[in-house]
KOLROVO-624216 format. One record per residue (C-alpha): x, y, z; residue in one letter. Coordinates in steps of 0.05 Angstrom, whole numbers. Layout:
BEGIN
<pt><c1>X</c1><c2>Y</c2><c3>Z</c3><type>A</type></pt>
...
***
This chain:
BEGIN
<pt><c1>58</c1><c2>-611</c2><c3>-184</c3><type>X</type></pt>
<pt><c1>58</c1><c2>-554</c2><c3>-233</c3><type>X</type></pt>
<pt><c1>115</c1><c2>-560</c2><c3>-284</c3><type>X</type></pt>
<pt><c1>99</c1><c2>-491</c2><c3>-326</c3><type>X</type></pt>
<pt><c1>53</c1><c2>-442</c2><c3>-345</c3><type>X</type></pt>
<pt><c1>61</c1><c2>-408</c2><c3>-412</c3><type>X</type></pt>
<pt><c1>122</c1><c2>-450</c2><c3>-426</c3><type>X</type></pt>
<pt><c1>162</c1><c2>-418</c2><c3>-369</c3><type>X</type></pt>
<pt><c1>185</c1><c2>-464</c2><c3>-317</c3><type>X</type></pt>
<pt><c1>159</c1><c2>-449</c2><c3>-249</c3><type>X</type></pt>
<pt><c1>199</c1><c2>-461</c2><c3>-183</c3><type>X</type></pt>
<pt><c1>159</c1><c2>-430</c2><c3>-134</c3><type>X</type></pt>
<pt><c1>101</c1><c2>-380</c2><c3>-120</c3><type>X</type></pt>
<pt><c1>134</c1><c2>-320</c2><c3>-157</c3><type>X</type></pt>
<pt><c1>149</c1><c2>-350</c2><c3>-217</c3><type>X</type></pt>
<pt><c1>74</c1><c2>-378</c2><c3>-224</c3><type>X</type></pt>
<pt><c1>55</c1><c2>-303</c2><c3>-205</c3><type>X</type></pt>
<pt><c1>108</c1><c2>-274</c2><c3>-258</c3><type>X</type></pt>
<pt><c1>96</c1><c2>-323</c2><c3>-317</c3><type>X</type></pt>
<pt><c1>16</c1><c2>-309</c2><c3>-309</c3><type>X</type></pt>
<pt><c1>10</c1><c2>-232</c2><c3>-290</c3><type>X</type></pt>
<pt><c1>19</c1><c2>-210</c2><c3>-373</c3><type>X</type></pt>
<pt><c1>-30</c1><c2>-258</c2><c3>-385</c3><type>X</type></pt>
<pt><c1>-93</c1><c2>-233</c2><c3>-342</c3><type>X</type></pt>
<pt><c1>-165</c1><c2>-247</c2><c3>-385</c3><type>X</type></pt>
<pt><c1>-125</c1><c2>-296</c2><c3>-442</c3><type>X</type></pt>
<pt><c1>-117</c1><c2>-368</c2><c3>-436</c3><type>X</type></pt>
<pt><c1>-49</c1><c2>-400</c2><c3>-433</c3><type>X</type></pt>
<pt><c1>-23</c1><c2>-472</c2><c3>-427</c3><type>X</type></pt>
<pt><c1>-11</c1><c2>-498</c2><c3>-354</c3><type>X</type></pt>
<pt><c1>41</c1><c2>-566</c2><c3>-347</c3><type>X</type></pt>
<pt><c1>29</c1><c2>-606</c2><c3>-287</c3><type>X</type></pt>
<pt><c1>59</c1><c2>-670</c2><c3>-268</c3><type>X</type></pt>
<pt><c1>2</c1><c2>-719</c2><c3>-243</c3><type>X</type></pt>
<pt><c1>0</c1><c2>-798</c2><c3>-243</c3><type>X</type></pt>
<pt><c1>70</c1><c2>-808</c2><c3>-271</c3><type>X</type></pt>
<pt><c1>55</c1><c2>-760</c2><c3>-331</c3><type>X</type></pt>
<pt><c1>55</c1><c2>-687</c2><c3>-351</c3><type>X</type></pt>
<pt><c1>-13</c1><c2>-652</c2><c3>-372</c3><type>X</type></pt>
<pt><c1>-25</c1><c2>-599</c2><c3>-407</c3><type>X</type></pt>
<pt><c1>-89</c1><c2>-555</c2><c3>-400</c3><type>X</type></pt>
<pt><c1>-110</c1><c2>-494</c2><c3>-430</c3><type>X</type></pt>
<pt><c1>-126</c1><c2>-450</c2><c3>-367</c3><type>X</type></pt>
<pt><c1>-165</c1><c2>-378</c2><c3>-361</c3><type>X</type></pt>
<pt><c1>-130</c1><c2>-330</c2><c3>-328</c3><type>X</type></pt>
<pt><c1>-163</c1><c2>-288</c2><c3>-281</c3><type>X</type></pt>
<pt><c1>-168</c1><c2>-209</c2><c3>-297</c3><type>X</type></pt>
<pt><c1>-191</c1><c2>-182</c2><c3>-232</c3><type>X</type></pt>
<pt><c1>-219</c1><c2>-107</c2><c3>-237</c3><type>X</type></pt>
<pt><c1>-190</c1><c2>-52</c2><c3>-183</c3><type>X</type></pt>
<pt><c1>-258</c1><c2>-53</c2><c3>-157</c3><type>X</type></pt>
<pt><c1>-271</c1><c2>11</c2><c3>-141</c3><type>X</type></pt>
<pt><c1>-193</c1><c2>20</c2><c3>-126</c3><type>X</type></pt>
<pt><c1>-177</c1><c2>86</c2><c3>-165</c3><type>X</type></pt>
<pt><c1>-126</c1><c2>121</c2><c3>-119</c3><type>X</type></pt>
<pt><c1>-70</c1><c2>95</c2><c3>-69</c3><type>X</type></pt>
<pt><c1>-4</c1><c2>130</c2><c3>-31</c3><type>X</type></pt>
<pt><c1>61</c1><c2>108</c2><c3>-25</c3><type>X</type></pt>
<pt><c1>74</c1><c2>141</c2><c3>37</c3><type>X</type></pt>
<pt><c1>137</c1><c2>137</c2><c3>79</c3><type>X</type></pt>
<pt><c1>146</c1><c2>72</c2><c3>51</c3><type>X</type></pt>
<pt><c1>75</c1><c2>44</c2><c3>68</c3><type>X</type></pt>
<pt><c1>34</c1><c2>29</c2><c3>-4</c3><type>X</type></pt>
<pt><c1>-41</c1><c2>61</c2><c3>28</c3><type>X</type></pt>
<pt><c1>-106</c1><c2>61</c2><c3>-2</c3><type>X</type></pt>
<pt><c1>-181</c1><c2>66</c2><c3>21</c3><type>X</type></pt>
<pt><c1>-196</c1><c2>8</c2><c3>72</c3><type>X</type></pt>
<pt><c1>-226</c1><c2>-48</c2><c3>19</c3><type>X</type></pt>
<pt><c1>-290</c1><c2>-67</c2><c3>27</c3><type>X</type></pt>
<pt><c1>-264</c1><c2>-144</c2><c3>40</c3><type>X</type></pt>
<pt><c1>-226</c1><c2>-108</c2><c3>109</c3><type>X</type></pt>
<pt><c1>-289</c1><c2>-72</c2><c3>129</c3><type>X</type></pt>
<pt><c1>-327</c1><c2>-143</c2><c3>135</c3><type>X</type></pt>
<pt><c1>-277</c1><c2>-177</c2><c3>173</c3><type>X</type></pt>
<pt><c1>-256</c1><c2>-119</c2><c3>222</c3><type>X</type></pt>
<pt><c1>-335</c1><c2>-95</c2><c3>226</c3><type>X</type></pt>
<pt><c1>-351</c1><c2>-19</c2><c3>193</c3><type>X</type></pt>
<pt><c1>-342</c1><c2>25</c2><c3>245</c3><type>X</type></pt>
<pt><c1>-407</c1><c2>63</c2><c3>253</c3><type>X</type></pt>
<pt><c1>-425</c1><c2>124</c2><c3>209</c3><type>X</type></pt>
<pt><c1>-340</c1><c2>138</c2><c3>199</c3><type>X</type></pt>
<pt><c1>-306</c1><c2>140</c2><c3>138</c3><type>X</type></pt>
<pt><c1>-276</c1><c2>77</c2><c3>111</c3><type>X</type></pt>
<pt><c1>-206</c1><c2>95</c2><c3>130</c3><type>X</type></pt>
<pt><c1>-139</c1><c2>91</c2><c3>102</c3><type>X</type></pt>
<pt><c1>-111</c1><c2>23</c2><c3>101</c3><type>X</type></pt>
<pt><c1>-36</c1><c2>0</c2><c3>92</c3><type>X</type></pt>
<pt><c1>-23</c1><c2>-51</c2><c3>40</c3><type>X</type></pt>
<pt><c1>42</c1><c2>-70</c2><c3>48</c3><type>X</type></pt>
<pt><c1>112</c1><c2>-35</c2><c3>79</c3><type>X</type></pt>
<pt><c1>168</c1><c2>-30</c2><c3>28</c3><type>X</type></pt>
<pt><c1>233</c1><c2>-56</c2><c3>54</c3><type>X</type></pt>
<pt><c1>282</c1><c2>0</c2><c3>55</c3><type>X</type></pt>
<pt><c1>232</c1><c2>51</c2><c3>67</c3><type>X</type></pt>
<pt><c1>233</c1><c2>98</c2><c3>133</c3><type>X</type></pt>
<pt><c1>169</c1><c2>54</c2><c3>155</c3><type>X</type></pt>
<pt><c1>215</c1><c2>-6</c2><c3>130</c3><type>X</type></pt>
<pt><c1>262</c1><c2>6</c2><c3>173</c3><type>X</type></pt>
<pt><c1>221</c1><c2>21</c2><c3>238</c3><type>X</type></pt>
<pt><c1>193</c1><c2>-36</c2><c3>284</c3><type>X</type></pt>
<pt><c1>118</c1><c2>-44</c2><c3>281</c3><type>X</type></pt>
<pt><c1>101</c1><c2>-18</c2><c3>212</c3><type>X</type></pt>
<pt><c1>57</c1><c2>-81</c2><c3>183</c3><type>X</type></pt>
<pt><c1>10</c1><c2>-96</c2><c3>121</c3><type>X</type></pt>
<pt><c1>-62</c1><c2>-101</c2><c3>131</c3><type>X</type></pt>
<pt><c1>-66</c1><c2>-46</c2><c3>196</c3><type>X</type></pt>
<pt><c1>-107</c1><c2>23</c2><c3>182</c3><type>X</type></pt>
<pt><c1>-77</c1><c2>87</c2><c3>204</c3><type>X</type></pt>
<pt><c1>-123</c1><c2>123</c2><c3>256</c3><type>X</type></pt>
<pt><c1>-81</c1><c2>189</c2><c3>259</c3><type>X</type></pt>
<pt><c1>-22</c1><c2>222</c2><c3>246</c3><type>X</type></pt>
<pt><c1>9</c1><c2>271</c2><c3>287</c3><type>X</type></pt>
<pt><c1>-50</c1><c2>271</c2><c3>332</c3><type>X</type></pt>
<pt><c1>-87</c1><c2>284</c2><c3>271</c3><type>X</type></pt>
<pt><c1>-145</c1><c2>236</c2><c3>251</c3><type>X</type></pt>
<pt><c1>-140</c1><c2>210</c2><c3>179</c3><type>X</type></pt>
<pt><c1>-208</c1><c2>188</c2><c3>149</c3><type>X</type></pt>
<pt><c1>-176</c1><c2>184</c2><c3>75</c3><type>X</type></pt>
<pt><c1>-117</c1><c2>187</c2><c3>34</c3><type>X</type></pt>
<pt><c1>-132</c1><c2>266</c2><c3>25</c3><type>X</type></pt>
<pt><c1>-120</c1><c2>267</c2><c3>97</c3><type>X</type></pt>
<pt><c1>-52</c1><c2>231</c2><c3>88</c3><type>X</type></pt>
<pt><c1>-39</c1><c2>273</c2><c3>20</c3><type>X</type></pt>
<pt><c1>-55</c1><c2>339</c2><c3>60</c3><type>X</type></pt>
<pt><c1>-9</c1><c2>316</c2><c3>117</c3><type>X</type></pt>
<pt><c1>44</c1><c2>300</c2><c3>64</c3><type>X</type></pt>
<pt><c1>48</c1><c2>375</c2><c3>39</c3><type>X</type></pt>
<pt><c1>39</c1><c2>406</c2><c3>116</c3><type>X</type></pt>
<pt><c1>-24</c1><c2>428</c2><c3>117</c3><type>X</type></pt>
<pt><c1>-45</c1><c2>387</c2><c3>175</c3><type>X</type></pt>
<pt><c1>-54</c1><c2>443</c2><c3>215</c3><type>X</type></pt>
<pt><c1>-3</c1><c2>395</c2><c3>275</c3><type>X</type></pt>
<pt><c1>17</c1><c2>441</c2><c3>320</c3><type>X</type></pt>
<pt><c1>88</c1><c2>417</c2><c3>311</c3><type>X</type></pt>
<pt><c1>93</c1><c2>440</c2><c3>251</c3><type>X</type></pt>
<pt><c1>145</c1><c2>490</c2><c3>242</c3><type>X</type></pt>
<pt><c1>179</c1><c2>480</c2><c3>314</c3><type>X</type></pt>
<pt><c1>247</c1><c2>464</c2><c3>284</c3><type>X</type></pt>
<pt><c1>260</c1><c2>525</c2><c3>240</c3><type>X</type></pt>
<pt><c1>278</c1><c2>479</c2><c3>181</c3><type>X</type></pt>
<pt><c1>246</c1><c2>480</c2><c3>120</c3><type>X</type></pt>
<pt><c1>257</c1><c2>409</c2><c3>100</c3><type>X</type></pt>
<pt><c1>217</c1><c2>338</c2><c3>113</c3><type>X</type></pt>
<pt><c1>150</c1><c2>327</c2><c3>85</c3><type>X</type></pt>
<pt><c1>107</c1><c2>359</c2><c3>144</c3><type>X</type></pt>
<pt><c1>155</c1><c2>423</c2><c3>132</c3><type>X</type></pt>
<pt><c1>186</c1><c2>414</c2><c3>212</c3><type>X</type></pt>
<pt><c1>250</c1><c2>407</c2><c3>194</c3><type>X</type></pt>
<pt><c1>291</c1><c2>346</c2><c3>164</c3><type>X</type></pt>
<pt><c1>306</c1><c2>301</c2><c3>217</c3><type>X</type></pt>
<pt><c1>232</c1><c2>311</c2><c3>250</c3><type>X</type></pt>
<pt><c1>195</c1><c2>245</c2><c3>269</c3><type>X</type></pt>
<pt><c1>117</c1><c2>234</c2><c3>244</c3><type>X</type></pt>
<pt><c1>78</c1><c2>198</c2><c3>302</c3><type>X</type></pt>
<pt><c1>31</c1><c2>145</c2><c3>267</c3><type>X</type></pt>
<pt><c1>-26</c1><c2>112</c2><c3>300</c3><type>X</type></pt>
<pt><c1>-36</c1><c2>42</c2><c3>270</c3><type>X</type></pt>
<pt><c1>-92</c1><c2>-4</c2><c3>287</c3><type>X</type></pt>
<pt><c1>-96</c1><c2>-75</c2><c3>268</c3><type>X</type></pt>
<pt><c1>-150</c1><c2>-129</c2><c3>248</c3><type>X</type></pt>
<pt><c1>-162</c1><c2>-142</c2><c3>319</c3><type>X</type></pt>
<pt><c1>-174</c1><c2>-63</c2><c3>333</c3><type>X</type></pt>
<pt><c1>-112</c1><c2>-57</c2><c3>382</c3><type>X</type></pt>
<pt><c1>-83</c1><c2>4</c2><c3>375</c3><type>X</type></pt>
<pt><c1>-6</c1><c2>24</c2><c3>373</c3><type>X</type></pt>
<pt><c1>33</c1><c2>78</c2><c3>377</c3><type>X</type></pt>
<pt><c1>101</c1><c2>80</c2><c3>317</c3><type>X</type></pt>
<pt><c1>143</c1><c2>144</c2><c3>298</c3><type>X</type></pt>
<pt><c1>189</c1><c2>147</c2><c3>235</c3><type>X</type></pt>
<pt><c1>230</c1><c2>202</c2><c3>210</c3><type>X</type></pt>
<pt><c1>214</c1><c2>232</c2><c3>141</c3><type>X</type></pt>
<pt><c1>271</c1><c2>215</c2><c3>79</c3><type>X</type></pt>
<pt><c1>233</c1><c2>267</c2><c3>29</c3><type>X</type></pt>
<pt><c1>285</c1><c2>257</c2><c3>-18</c3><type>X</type></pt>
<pt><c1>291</c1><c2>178</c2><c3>-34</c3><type>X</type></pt>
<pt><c1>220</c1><c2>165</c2><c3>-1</c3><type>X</type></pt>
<pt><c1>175</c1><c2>225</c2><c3>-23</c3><type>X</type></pt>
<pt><c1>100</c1><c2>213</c2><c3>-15</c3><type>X</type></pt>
<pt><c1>75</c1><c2>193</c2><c3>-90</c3><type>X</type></pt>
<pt><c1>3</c1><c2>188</c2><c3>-109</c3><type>X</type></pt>
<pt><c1>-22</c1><c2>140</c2><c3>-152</c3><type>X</type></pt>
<pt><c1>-88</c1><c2>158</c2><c3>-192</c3><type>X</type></pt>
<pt><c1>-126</c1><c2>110</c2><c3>-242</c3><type>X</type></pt>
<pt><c1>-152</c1><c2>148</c2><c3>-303</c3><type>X</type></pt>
<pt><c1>-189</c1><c2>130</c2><c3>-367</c3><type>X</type></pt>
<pt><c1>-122</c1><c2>132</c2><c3>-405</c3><type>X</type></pt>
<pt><c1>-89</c1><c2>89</c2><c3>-338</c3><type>X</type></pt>
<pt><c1>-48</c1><c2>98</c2><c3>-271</c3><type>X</type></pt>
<pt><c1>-19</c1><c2>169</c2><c3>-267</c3><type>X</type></pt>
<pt><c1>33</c1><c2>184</c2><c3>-218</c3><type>X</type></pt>
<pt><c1>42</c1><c2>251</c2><c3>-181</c3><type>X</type></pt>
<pt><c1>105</c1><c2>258</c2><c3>-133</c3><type>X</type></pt>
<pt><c1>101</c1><c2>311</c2><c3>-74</c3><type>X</type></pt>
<pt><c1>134</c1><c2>381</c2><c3>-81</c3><type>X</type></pt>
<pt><c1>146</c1><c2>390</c2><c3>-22</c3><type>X</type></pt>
***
Protein backbone atom coordinates (compact mmCIF):
# COMPACT_ATOMS: atom_id res chain seq x y z
CA UNK A 1 0.00 0.00 0.00
CA UNK A 2 1.70 3.26 -0.66
CA UNK A 3 1.63 5.62 2.30
CA UNK A 4 3.64 8.77 0.63
CA UNK A 5 5.87 9.96 -1.83
CA UNK A 6 7.97 12.96 -1.08
CA UNK A 7 6.45 13.23 2.34
CA UNK A 8 2.97 14.01 0.95
CA UNK A 9 0.34 11.62 1.87
CA UNK A 10 -1.26 9.95 -1.03
CA UNK A 11 -5.03 8.89 -1.23
CA UNK A 12 -5.47 7.90 -4.55
CA UNK A 13 -4.06 8.05 -8.19
CA UNK A 14 -3.88 11.95 -8.38
CA UNK A 15 -2.18 12.61 -5.47
CA UNK A 16 0.64 9.95 -6.42
CA UNK A 17 0.51 11.79 -9.92
CA UNK A 18 0.62 15.42 -8.14
CA UNK A 19 3.20 14.72 -5.35
CA UNK A 20 5.68 13.11 -8.19
CA UNK A 21 5.09 15.37 -11.45
CA UNK A 22 7.78 18.34 -9.89
CA UNK A 23 9.93 15.68 -9.30
CA UNK A 24 10.52 14.08 -12.92
CA UNK A 25 14.56 12.83 -13.37
CA UNK A 26 15.34 13.37 -9.23
CA UNK A 27 14.88 10.77 -6.72
CA UNK A 28 12.48 11.14 -3.87
CA UNK A 29 11.47 8.95 -0.84
CA UNK A 30 8.42 6.53 -1.47
CA UNK A 31 6.46 5.11 2.08
CA UNK A 32 4.75 1.93 1.61
CA UNK A 33 3.11 -0.16 4.11
CA UNK A 34 4.20 -3.92 3.61
CA UNK A 35 4.37 -6.90 6.20
CA UNK A 36 3.00 -4.92 9.15
CA UNK A 37 5.64 -2.10 8.62
CA UNK A 38 6.29 1.08 6.66
CA UNK A 39 9.31 1.22 4.13
CA UNK A 40 10.94 3.71 2.87
CA UNK A 41 12.84 3.68 -0.55
CA UNK A 42 14.57 6.13 -2.41
CA UNK A 43 12.79 5.85 -5.92
CA UNK A 44 13.82 7.48 -9.55
CA UNK A 45 11.39 9.29 -11.06
CA UNK A 46 10.78 8.94 -14.52
CA UNK A 47 11.42 12.12 -16.89
CA UNK A 48 9.83 11.02 -20.04
CA UNK A 49 10.90 13.22 -23.24
CA UNK A 50 7.84 14.66 -25.63
CA UNK A 51 9.24 12.38 -28.08
CA UNK A 52 9.05 14.09 -31.02
CA UNK A 53 5.81 15.90 -29.54
CA UNK A 54 6.61 19.65 -30.38
CA UNK A 55 3.15 21.09 -31.30
CA UNK A 56 -0.57 20.28 -30.13
CA UNK A 57 -4.26 22.23 -30.45
CA UNK A 58 -6.68 22.86 -28.09
CA UNK A 59 -9.41 22.91 -30.35
CA UNK A 60 -13.11 23.27 -29.54
CA UNK A 61 -12.31 21.78 -26.40
CA UNK A 62 -10.45 18.61 -27.82
CA UNK A 63 -6.42 18.80 -26.70
CA UNK A 64 -5.05 17.41 -30.60
CA UNK A 65 -1.73 16.58 -31.65
CA UNK A 66 -0.01 14.41 -34.43
CA UNK A 67 -1.26 10.70 -34.13
CA UNK A 68 1.75 9.17 -31.76
CA UNK A 69 3.68 6.74 -33.09
CA UNK A 70 2.41 4.22 -30.10
CA UNK A 71 -1.46 4.83 -31.94
CA UNK A 72 -0.07 4.14 -35.40
CA UNK A 73 1.11 0.51 -34.22
CA UNK A 74 -1.97 -0.45 -32.62
CA UNK A 75 -4.54 1.04 -35.22
CA UNK A 76 -1.97 -0.09 -38.30
CA UNK A 77 -0.34 3.10 -40.48
CA UNK A 78 -2.58 3.72 -42.99
CA UNK A 79 -0.67 3.37 -46.26
CA UNK A 80 1.49 6.23 -47.70
CA UNK A 81 -1.08 9.04 -45.59
CA UNK A 82 -0.06 11.35 -43.22
CA UNK A 83 -0.03 10.43 -39.62
CA UNK A 84 -3.15 12.30 -38.79
CA UNK A 85 -4.40 14.42 -36.10
CA UNK A 86 -5.25 12.61 -33.06
CA UNK A 87 -7.47 13.77 -30.01
CA UNK A 88 -5.97 13.42 -26.62
CA UNK A 89 -8.49 14.11 -24.40
CA UNK A 90 -12.03 16.34 -24.44
CA UNK A 91 -12.10 19.06 -21.81
CA UNK A 92 -15.26 19.06 -19.81
CA UNK A 93 -17.04 22.27 -20.36
CA UNK A 94 -15.82 22.67 -23.73
CA UNK A 95 -18.28 22.84 -26.93
CA UNK A 96 -16.87 19.19 -27.76
CA UNK A 97 -17.45 18.65 -23.83
CA UNK A 98 -20.66 19.21 -24.04
CA UNK A 99 -21.62 17.21 -27.29
CA UNK A 100 -22.31 13.39 -27.27
CA UNK A 101 -19.57 11.36 -28.97
CA UNK A 102 -16.53 13.53 -28.60
CA UNK A 103 -13.91 10.86 -26.97
CA UNK A 104 -10.02 10.66 -26.21
CA UNK A 105 -7.89 8.50 -28.24
CA UNK A 106 -10.17 8.88 -31.86
CA UNK A 107 -8.33 10.77 -34.96
CA UNK A 108 -10.26 13.35 -36.84
CA UNK A 109 -10.57 12.34 -40.59
CA UNK A 110 -12.22 15.70 -41.76
CA UNK A 111 -13.82 18.64 -40.91
CA UNK A 112 -16.43 20.22 -42.73
CA UNK A 113 -16.05 17.73 -45.44
CA UNK A 114 -12.54 18.78 -45.40
CA UNK A 115 -9.79 16.08 -44.87
CA UNK A 116 -7.30 16.95 -42.08
CA UNK A 117 -3.87 15.24 -42.44
CA UNK A 118 -2.26 17.58 -39.60
CA UNK A 119 -2.78 20.09 -37.05
CA UNK A 120 -2.07 22.87 -39.92
CA UNK A 121 -5.07 21.47 -41.40
CA UNK A 122 -7.04 22.03 -38.09
CA UNK A 123 -5.04 25.49 -37.49
CA UNK A 124 -6.05 26.58 -41.13
CA UNK A 125 -9.64 25.49 -40.52
CA UNK A 126 -9.54 27.44 -37.21
CA UNK A 127 -8.83 30.87 -39.00
CA UNK A 128 -11.36 29.99 -42.20
CA UNK A 129 -9.26 29.26 -44.73
CA UNK A 130 -10.59 25.89 -45.35
CA UNK A 131 -11.85 26.78 -48.45
CA UNK A 132 -15.70 24.80 -46.94
CA UNK A 133 -18.08 25.90 -49.05
CA UNK A 134 -20.15 26.93 -46.08
CA UNK A 135 -18.18 29.34 -45.24
CA UNK A 136 -19.69 32.65 -45.25
CA UNK A 137 -23.45 31.36 -45.79
CA UNK A 138 -24.68 33.12 -42.62
CA UNK A 139 -23.59 36.73 -43.26
CA UNK A 140 -22.01 36.87 -39.73
CA UNK A 141 -18.70 37.57 -39.16
CA UNK A 142 -18.28 35.71 -35.94
CA UNK A 143 -17.30 31.81 -34.98
CA UNK A 144 -13.95 30.45 -35.74
CA UNK A 145 -14.66 29.19 -39.46
CA UNK A 146 -15.95 33.04 -39.99
CA UNK A 147 -19.89 31.54 -40.85
CA UNK A 148 -21.45 33.20 -38.42
CA UNK A 149 -21.69 32.66 -34.49
CA UNK A 150 -24.10 30.13 -33.85
CA UNK A 151 -22.74 27.90 -37.03
CA UNK A 152 -22.11 24.16 -36.30
CA UNK A 153 -18.51 22.47 -37.42
CA UNK A 154 -19.24 18.82 -38.72
CA UNK A 155 -16.32 16.57 -37.36
CA UNK A 156 -15.51 13.19 -38.64
CA UNK A 157 -14.01 11.08 -35.84
CA UNK A 158 -12.62 7.64 -36.20
CA UNK A 159 -11.75 5.37 -33.46
CA UNK A 160 -9.08 2.55 -32.63
CA UNK A 161 -11.24 0.10 -34.27
CA UNK A 162 -11.44 2.40 -37.60
CA UNK A 163 -15.34 2.97 -37.34
CA UNK A 164 -16.17 6.08 -38.44
CA UNK A 165 -18.76 8.69 -36.93
CA UNK A 166 -20.31 11.53 -37.78
CA UNK A 167 -20.44 14.64 -34.51
CA UNK A 168 -21.27 18.47 -35.06
CA UNK A 169 -20.57 21.19 -32.32
CA UNK A 170 -21.10 24.81 -32.46
CA UNK A 171 -18.08 27.15 -32.20
CA UNK A 172 -17.77 29.37 -28.54
CA UNK A 173 -14.68 31.58 -30.07
CA UNK A 174 -14.75 33.56 -27.15
CA UNK A 175 -14.30 31.18 -23.88
CA UNK A 176 -13.05 28.23 -26.23
CA UNK A 177 -10.79 29.89 -28.94
CA UNK A 178 -8.49 27.44 -30.80
CA UNK A 179 -4.88 27.88 -28.94
CA UNK A 180 -1.71 26.42 -30.25
CA UNK A 181 0.76 25.06 -28.30
CA UNK A 182 4.49 25.07 -29.69
CA UNK A 183 7.66 23.60 -27.88
CA UNK A 184 10.73 25.82 -28.36
CA UNK A 185 14.31 25.81 -27.17
CA UNK A 186 13.38 28.37 -24.47
CA UNK A 187 9.88 25.99 -23.77
CA UNK A 188 6.03 25.73 -24.62
CA UNK A 189 4.83 28.95 -26.32
CA UNK A 190 1.22 29.56 -26.59
CA UNK A 191 -0.50 31.41 -29.53
CA UNK A 192 -4.42 32.02 -29.23
CA UNK A 193 -6.48 32.44 -32.60
CA UNK A 194 -7.44 35.99 -33.90
CA UNK A 195 -9.98 35.25 -35.32
Amino acid sequence: LLLSANEQPLSGPVDLQLALAPHAGTRIPLQVWRGNAIHTFGVDVASLPADGVDRCLCWHGMMCMTTPRAYEEVWGKRRGGPRGVTVLSVLLGSPSGEEEGFRSNTRIAAVDGQPIHDLGDLWNHGHGRNGSSGRGSSGGSGGLTGRGPQASVVVSLVDGDGFVYVRSLCPDPVFWPTVELRLTASGWVRTISST
